[in-house]
Each structure stands twice: as C-alpha cells, then as structure tokens.
C-alpha positions in Angstrom: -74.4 -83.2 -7.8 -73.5 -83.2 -11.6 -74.1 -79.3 -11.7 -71.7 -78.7 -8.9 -68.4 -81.1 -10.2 -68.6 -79.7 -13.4 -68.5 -76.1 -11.7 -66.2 -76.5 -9.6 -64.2 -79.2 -11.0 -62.7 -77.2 -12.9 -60.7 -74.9 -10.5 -57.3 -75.8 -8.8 -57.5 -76.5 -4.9 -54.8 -74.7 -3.6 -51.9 -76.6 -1.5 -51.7 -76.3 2.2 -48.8 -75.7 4.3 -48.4 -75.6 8.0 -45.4 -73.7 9.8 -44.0 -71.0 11.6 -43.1 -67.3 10.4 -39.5 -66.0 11.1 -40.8 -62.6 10.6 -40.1 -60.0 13.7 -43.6 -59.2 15.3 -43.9 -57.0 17.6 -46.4 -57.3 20.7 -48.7 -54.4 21.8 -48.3 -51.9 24.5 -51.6 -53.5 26.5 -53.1 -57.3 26.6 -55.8 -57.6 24.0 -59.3 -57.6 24.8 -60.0 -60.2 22.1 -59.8 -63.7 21.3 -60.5 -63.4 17.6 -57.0 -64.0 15.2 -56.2 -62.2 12.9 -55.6 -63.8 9.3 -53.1 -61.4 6.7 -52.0 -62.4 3.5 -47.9 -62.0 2.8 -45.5 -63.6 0.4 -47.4 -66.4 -1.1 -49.7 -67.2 1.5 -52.7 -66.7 3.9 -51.2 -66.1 7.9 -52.6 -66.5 11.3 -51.7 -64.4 14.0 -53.3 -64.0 17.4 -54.0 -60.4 18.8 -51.2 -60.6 21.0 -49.0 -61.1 17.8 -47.7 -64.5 19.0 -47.5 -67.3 17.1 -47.6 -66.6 13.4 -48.3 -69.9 11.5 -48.9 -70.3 7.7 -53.2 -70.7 7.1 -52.9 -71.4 3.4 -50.4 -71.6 0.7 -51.6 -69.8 -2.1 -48.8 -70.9 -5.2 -48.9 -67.3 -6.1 -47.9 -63.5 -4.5 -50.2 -62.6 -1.8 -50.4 -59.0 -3.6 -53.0 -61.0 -5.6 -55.6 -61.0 -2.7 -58.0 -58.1 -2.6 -60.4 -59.0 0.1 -60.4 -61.8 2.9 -64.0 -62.1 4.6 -64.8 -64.6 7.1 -67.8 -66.0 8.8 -69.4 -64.3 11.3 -69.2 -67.8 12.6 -65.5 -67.9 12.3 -66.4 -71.1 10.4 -64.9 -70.1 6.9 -63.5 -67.7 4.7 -64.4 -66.3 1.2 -61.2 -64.9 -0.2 -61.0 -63.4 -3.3 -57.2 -64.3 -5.1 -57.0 -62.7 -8.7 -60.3 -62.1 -9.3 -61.7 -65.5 -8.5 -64.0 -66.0 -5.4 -62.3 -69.2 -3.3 -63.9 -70.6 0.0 -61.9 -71.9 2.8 -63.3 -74.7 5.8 -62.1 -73.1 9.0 -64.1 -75.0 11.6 -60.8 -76.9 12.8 -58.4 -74.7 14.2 -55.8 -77.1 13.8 -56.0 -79.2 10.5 -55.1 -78.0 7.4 -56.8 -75.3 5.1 -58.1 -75.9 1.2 -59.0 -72.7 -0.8 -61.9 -74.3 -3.1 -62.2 -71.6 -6.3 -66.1 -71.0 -7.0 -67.4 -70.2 -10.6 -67.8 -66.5 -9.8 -67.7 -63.6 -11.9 -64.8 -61.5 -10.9 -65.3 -58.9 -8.8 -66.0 -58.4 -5.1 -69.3 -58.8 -5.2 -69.9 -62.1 -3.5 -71.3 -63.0 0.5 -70.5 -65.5 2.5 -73.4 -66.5 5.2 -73.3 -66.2 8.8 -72.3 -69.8 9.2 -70.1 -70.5 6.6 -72.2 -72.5 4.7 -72.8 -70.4 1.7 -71.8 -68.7 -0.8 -73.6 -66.3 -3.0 -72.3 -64.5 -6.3 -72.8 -63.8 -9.7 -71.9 -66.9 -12.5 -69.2 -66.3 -15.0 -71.8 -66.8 -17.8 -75.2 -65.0 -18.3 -74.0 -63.4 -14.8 -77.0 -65.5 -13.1 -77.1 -65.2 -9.3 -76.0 -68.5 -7.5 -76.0 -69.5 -4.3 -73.1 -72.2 -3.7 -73.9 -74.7 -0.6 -70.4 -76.1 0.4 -71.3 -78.0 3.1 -73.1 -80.1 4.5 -72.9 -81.5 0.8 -72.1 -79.9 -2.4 -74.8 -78.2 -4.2 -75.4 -74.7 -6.3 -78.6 -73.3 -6.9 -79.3 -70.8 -9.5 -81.5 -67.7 -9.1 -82.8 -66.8 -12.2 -82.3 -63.3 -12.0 -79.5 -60.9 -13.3 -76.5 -59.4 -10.9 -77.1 -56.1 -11.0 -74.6 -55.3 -8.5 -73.4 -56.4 -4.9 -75.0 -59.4 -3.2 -75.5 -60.4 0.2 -77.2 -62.5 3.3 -79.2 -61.2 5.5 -79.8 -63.5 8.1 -81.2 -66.4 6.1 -82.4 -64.2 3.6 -80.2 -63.7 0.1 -80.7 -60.0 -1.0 -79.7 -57.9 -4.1 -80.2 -54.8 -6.3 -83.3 -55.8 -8.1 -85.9 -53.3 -10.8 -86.0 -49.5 -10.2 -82.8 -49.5 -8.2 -84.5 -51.4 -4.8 -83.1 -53.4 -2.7 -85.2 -56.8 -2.7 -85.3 -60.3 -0.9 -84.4 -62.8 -4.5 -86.9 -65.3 -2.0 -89.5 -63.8 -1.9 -89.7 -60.4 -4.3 -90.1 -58.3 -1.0 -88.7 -54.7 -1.5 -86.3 -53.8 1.5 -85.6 -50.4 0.5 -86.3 -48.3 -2.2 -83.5 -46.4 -2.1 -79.9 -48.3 -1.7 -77.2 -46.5 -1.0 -75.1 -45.0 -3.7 -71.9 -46.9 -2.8 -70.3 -48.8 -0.5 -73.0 -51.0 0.9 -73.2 -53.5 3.6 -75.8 -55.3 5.1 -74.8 -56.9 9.1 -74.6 -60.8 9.0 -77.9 -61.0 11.4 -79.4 -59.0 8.5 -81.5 -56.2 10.1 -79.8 -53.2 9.5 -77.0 -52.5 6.3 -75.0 -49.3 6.2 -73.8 -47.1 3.1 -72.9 -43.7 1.4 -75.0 -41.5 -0.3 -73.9 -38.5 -1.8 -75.0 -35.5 -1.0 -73.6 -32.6 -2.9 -69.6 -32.7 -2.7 -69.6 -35.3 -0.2 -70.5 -38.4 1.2 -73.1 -39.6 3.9 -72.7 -42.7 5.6 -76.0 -43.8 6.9 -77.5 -46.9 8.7 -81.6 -48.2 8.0 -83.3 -51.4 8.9 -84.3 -54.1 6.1 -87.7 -53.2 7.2 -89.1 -51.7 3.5 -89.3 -48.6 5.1 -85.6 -48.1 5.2 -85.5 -44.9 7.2 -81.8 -43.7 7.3 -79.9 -42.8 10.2 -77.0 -40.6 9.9 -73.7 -42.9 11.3 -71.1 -39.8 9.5 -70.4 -37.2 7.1 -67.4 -37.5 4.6 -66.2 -41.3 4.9 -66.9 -44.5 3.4 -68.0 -47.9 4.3 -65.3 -50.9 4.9 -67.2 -53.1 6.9 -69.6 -54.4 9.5 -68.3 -56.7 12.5 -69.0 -60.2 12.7 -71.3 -59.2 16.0 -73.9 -57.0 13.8 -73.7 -53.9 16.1 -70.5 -51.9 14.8 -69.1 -51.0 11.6 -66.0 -50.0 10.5 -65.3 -46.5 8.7 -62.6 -44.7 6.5 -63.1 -40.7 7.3 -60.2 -38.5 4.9 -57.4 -39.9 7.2 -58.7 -41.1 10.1 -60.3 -44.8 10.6 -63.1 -44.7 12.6 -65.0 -47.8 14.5 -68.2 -46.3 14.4 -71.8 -48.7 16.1 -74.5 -49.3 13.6 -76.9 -48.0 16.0 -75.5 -44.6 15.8 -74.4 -42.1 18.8 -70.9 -43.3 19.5 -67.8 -43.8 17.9 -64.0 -44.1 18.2 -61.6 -42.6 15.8 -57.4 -43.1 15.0 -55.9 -40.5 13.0 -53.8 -41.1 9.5 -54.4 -44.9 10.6 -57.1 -46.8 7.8 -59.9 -49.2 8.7 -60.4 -52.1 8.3 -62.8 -54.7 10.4 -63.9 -54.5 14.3 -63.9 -57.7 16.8 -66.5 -60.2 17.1 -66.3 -58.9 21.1 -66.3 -55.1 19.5 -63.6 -54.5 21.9 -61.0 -54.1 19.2 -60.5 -52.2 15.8 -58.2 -54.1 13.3 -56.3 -51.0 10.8 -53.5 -50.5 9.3 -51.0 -47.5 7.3 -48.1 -48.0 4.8 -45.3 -49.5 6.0 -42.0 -47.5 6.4 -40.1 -49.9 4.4 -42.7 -51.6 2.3 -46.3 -53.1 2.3 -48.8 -52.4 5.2 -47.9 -52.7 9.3 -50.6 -54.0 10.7 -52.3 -52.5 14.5 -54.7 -53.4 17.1 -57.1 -50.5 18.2 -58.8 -50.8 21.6 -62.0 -49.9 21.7 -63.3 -49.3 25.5 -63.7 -46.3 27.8 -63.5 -42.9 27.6 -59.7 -42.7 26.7 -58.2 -44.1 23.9 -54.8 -45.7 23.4 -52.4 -46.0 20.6 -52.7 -49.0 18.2 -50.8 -51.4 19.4 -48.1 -52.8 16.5 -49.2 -56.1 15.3 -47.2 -57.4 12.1 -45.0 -55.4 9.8 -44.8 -55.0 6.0 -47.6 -57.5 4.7 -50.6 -56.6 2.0 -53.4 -54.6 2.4 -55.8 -57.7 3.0 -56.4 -58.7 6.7 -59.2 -59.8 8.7 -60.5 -60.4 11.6 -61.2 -64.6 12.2 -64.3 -64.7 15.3 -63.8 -66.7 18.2 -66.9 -69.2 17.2 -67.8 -69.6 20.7 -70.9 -67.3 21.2 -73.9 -68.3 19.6 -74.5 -66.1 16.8 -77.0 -63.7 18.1 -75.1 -62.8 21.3 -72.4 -62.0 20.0 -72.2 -58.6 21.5 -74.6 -58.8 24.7 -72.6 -62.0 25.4 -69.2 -60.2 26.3 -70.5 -57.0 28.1 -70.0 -54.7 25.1 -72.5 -52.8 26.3 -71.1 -52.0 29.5 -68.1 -51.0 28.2 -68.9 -49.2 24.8 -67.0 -46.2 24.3 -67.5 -42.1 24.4 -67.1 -40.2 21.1 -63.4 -40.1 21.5 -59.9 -39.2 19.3 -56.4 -40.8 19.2 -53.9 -39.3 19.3 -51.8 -39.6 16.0 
C-alpha cells in the first residue's frame, strides 16, 4: 500500500458538483434505440446527457476549462472512466449512477496511451519516470504493479490479458511473452475490450488501410476500409468506429457491413450497436453533438443532441448485460444494417 499513497498521493482529487444545465438541447427527430448516456465535457466540467438529450446534469467538476480534456474512455462495463485532463491520466468510479464523481489523477506519463479494463478495475500506462509499464488496481483495494519493461508505445487489455509493443515491432502478451502479431499496425490501433480481435491502419502507398485480425499470433488482416482512420471500438467488441476524408463511418469489426454520415466525424458506437455517437464544428463555436441510428436498410439524419461543447464525448454503457453479450443480448444481429449512405 506504501507504493500506491506515495503515487497517487500526490495528485489533486478533483471537486464534485451535482446540478442541472440551462443550456438549450435539442431532442432528436426519432426515440433512441439506446440506453447508454452520453458524457461531454463543456465549460469546466464533465456532463451527462441521456440519448434522448434530457436531463443534462453536471458528472464532475473539473476546476479547470474543459478544452483541457483530450479523450474520455469508459468501461466497457460502464463502471468507470479514464479521462485524460492536461496530459494527466485521471480515473473516475461510475458504478453509482447517482452519487457523486471523484477524478483520481494516476502517475502516468502524458500522452494517450493508457487502457482502462473491461470492468473498470484497471488501469494500465506508462510511469512518469523510467517510463516503466504499470498496471494501477483502483479497486477492490489500491495497489500498482510494475512491469518491468519499457513503453514503447500504446497499451492495452485484452480481455484479462495486458498487451503492448514489445522487440522487433510485435505485438506481445507483457504476461506471458506470447507474440500476438508480428506485424502491428502502423497507426491508430485498437484492440476490442473482450480482446480477440484489434483494428488499425497500415499504409499502403499514398493511403491508409484500415484492417481488423485476431490476437491469435497469426494475425491475418481483414480489410474493414481504404483511406480512413481508427477512432474507436464499441464497448460490445463487435463494431468500430471510423473517420473516412469527411464522412464518419460505424463500420463491424467482423467486416462486410457498414453505415456511413457525410461531413459528420466519428466518434464511439453504443454498447447495443444500435447508435453512432459523432459530431461537426459548431456554427457558433465548439462541437454540436448527434445521435446516428444504426438499423435497417435506410438511414436517417443524426439526430441533434447538445450544442457548442468540446471535442471530447463518449458513450457511458448501460452496465446491465453481462459483458460478453453485449451484442447477442439486444438482437443486434437481427437488425445490423446494409452498406448504406446518409444523406448530408
């Protein structure tokens, strides 16, 4: 326990705040199909909205502008949040709904390199000195584990395993040495919470390939597309989320279909994988916020979901499903969609 107080003893626990927004939302043009929130960052704190953009409440007060947050990633559990303020990596406890929020700054090296496990639990990321791999236990108790071994890049669970760049540019399990793939993509990697398949670009002449290959150390890839990059992989392991030129495109990791919304950008799909979260510059300042639906053969509009807030959002799971049913649970697969266009 001595390790972990002097780690993260040092770092400021952010205030909390409870309350409601007076900001003007406006509601979508058809119900949602989810029951994930939506968390946002504006002014000088985290928000809460639900998909049907009722409700707005204050998550966490952050003390400073909420242009300082570059990336908010939650749980696949919907359990907690790593959220990454100014360059430091900060872990939130959102298992109660209701009672207040604490952002709990880690010892990271700055950077968005960090992971959060499927349940919340853990944190891995690269330590401010040396740049030794760590993997932070928050709860049940307190407790930090260091992986001797170097951060040579990204980090990540898979499942229960804790993966990184390792010699020779592979891809390697830090548990047990095992080489996942031999070739990692050049950029933009990301490995699904349930940790068999990760997606990324490789470039291939004057553009970029976006494939998908199992953790298997075979690692044969999969074409998902051609000129985009990788933003994320949903909370539900089967669909990823993809920025192609303009267009933002929810795209499933298995490959064959896809749903795309022109001049809108990408940012995360549902747990349910029934809606795309994205967003475009706002006519009068920051980001507007939409809800993409992603079912059928005919797509809508996004529905308008919050105006003029920063670039960070993501989608918070509806913890109900257990983890590996994510998907199967809600009749995704009954209703995934054709290869399919909106219309701008």
């Amino acid at each position: 326990m001595g390790i972990v107080h002097a780690l993260l003893g040092a770092a400021t626990v952010c205030a909390i705040a409870l309350g409601t927004s007076s900001r003007s939302h406006a509601g979508p043009e058809a119900p949602p199909l989810t029951t994930d929130r939506i968390i946002y960052a504006e002014g000088e704190a985290l928000w809460s909205i639900a998909s049907d953009a009722s409700a707005p409440r204050i998550l966490v007060s952050l003390k400073r502008p909420a242009s300082d947050v570059s990336r908010i990633k939650v749980a696949a559990s919907g359990t907690a949040m790593l959220v990454t303020v100014g360059g430091v990596q900060a872990w939130a406890d959102l298992s109660s709904r209701t009672a207040p929020t604490t952002l709990r700054p880690l010892p990271c090296r700055a950077g968005p390199d960090a992971d959060i496990s499927r349940d919340g639990n853990q944190v891995i990321c690269a330590t401010q000195v040396a740049s030794r791999i760590a993997v932070f236990e928050m709860r049940p108790t307190l407790n930090v584990r260091i992986i001797d071994k170097q951060a040579l890049g990204a980090m990540f669970f898979a499942g229960s395993r804790h993966v990184a760049l390792g010699p020779q540019n592979t891809l390697v399990n830090l548990d047990t040495g095992d080489v996942l793939a031999n070739h990692p993509p050049d950029r933009g990697m990301m490995i699904a919470p349930d940790g068999i398949r990760a997606i990324g670009a490789y470039n291939e002449g004057e553009i970029d390939v976006v494939y998908a290959f199992r953790l298997d150390g075979k690692a044969v890839k999969r074409t998902l597309m051609q000129a985009a990059r990788v933003v994320s992989i949903s909370s539900g392991s089967k669909w990823a989320s993809l920025q192609q030129e303009f267009d933002a495109c929810a795209v499933r990791v298995s490959g064959g279909q896809y749903m795309c919304w022109r001049r809108f950008e990408a940012m995360e799909v549902s747990s349910s994988a029934r809606n795309m979260l994205l967003s475009r510059a706002g006519e009068k300042s920051g980001h507007d916020l939409f809800l993409g639906t992603i079912r059928g053969t005919s797509a809508r509009k996004p529905a308008p979901l919050v105006q003029s807030v920063e670039r960070a959002a993501a989608f918070w799971p509806d913890p109900a499903p257990p983890l590996s049913t994510v998907e199967s649970s809600r009749g995704v697969r009954e209703q995934a969609p054709a290869n399919v266009e909106t219309e701008q």
